[in-house]
N, C-alpha and C positions, 0 to 999 in steps of 0.2 A: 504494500500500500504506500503510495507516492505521501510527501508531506500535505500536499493541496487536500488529496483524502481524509485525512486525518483531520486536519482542522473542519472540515465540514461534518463529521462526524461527531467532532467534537460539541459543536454550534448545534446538530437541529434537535436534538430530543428537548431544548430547551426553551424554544423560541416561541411556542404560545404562551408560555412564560409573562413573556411580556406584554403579553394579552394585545397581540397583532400575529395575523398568518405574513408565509411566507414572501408573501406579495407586498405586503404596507411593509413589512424587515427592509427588500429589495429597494422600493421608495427611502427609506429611510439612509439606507447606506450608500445607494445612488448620489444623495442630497451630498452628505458628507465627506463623496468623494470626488466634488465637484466645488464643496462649497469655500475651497480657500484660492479659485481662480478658475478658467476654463478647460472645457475638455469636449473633446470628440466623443462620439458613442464607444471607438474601438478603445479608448485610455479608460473609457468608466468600464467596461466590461474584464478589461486588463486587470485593474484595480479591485474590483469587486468582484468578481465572480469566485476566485481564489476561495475565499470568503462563504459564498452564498450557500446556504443548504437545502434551496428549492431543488424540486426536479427538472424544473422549466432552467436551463441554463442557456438557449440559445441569445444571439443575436436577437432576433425577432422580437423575446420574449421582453428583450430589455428597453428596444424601440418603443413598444408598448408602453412599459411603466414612462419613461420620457416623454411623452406624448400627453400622457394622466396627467404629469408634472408641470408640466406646460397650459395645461388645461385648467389646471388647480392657482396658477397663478406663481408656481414657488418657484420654476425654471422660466430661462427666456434662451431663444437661440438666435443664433444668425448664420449666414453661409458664407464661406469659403469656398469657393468653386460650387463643387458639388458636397462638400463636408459641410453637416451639420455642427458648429460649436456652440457648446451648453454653458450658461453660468448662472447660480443660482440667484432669485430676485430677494428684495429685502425680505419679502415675505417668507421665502423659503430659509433664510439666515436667521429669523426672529422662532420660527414653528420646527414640529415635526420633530425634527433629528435630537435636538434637546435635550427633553424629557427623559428621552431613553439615555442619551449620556450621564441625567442624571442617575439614572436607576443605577447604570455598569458601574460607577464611584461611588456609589451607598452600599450597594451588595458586593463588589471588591471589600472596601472599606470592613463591612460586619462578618464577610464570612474571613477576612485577613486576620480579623483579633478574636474571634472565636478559636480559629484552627489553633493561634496562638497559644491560648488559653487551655485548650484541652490537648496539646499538646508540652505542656510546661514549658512554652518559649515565653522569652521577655517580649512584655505583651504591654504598652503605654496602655494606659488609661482612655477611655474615651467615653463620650457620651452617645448612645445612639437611639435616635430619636425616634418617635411612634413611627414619623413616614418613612424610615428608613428601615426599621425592624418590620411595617410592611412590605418594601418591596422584596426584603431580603425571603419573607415565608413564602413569597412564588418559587423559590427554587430549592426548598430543604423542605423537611418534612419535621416540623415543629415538633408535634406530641412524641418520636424519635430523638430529636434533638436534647430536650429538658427533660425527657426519660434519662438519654445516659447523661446527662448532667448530676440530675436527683444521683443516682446509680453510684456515681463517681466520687462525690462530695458524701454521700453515706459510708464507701469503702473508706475511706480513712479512718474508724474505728469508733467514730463517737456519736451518738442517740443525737438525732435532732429534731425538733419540731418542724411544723409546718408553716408556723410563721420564720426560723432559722434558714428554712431552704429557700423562704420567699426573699427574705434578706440575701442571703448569698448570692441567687441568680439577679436578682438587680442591683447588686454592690458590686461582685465581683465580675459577672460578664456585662454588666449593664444591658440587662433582660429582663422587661418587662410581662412578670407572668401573673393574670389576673386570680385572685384566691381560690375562685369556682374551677378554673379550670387546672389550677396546682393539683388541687385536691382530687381531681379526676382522673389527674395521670397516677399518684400516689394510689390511688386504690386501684387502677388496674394494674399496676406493678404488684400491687399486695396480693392481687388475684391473678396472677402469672405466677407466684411462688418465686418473686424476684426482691421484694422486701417488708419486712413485718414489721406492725406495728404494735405498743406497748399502750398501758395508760398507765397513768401514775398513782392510780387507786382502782383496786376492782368492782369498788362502789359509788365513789363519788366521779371517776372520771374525768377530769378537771381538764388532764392535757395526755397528750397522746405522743409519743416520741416514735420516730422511725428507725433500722436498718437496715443495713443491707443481708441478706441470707446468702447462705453456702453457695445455692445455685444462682444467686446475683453474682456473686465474687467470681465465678468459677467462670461465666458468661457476660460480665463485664470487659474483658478484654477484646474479642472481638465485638461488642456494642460500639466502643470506644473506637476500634481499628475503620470499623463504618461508617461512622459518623465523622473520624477526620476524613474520610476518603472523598465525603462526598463535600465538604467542605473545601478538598482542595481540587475538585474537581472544577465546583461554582467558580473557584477562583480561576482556575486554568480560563473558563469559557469567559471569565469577563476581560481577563487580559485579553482574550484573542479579540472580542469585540471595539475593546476599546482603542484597538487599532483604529477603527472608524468615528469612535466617539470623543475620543481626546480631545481638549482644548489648543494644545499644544503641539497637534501632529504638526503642523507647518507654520509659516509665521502670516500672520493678518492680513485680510486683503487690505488693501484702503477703499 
């Protein structure tokens, strides 16, 4: 498998992700590889297709989205001979492409200090914000997630409440996890036989402490092993994307 293949492979299982099919992606990476100065159809198809994880990879396929673009108000062209050249309108500079640049730097961003974090690297500090812990639950699978987190944070050896693990996941990963739905993953852990719970009186009840069980311990290593995998997976697909979505790929039009 050639490198081109690999990075498209890489990219598509993830793309409605972004809640846009194949086609509005193609718009979108067109825009951005056009929009630091002009280009021919053959330089954006050069440029992007490498990229692209539609099926539709022809020529033709991309005249079309061009055309859309054009129509939509966000491209303008002019001729050379017979060469079509493209350059993006304010319109297409202001919209569109964006958005998504923002999502690939928040979800870089959170899955970088998570990987961090459950991998015991030196991990700064950050704050990450509601809109960015949304974008980031399009591509990880949350109840997963704060399962081996809980999981992890119990193997250390010591009883903790359900307020302690609420503190933990929003102090130490800065994760926001609401108490109804703490409490939901902890009892289907307890009913996996992944970890039990105590009360501090068999009458009165008061508080409830958790840990982790033999078959948590035993089956926390590969929880662990999956959870960074998929996290540095996120991270692989966002570098590759942010080829196109970077601030920084080239220097400013005027």
């Amino acid at each position: 498998m050639n490198s081109v293949n690999k990075k498209v492979n890489q990219i598509e299982p993830s793309m409605i992700k972004f809640g846009m099919g194949n086609r509005e992606l193609l718009m979108v990476m067109t825009l951005r590889a056009i929009s630091n100065g002009t280009r021919t159809a053959k330089e954006v198809f050069e440029e992007v297709m490498p990229y692209y994880p539609g099926r539709s990879r022809s020529m033709a396929f991309l005249y079309e989205v061009l055309k859309d673009l054009e129509k939509r108000g966000l491209l303008a062209s002019y001729k050379e001979g017979r060469t079509s050249i493209y350059s993006v309108t304010e319109a297409g500079m202001e919209s569109f492409w964006s958005e998504h640049e923002e999502t690939c730097r928040a979800v870089y961003l959170v899955s970088t200090f998570l990987l961090a974090k459950l991998r015991n690297d030196p991990a700064p500090p950050i704050a990450i914000t509601r809109d960015q812990q949304k974008m980031f639950n399009r591509f990880i699978n949350v109840r997963e997630m704060v399962s081996t987190i809980f999981m992890r944070e119990l193997s250390k050896g010591k009883r903790l409440t359900g307020r302690q693990l609420m503190d933990i996941i929003l102090n130490d990963y800065s994760w926001y996890c609401s108490k109804g739905y703490m409490y939901e993953i902890l009892h289907s852990l307890m009913g996996a036989g992944l970890v039990d719970g105590e009360w501090d009186h068999p009458i009165r009840r008061n508080m409830l402490t958790y840990q982790i069980t033999s078959l948590g311990e035993e089956l926390l290593p590969r929880e662990l092993q999956g959870t960074v995998e998929k996290l540095r997976g996120i991270r692989s697909f966002m570098e590759t994307l942010n080829h196109f979505f970077r601030a920084d790929k080239k220097e400013p039009r005027n």
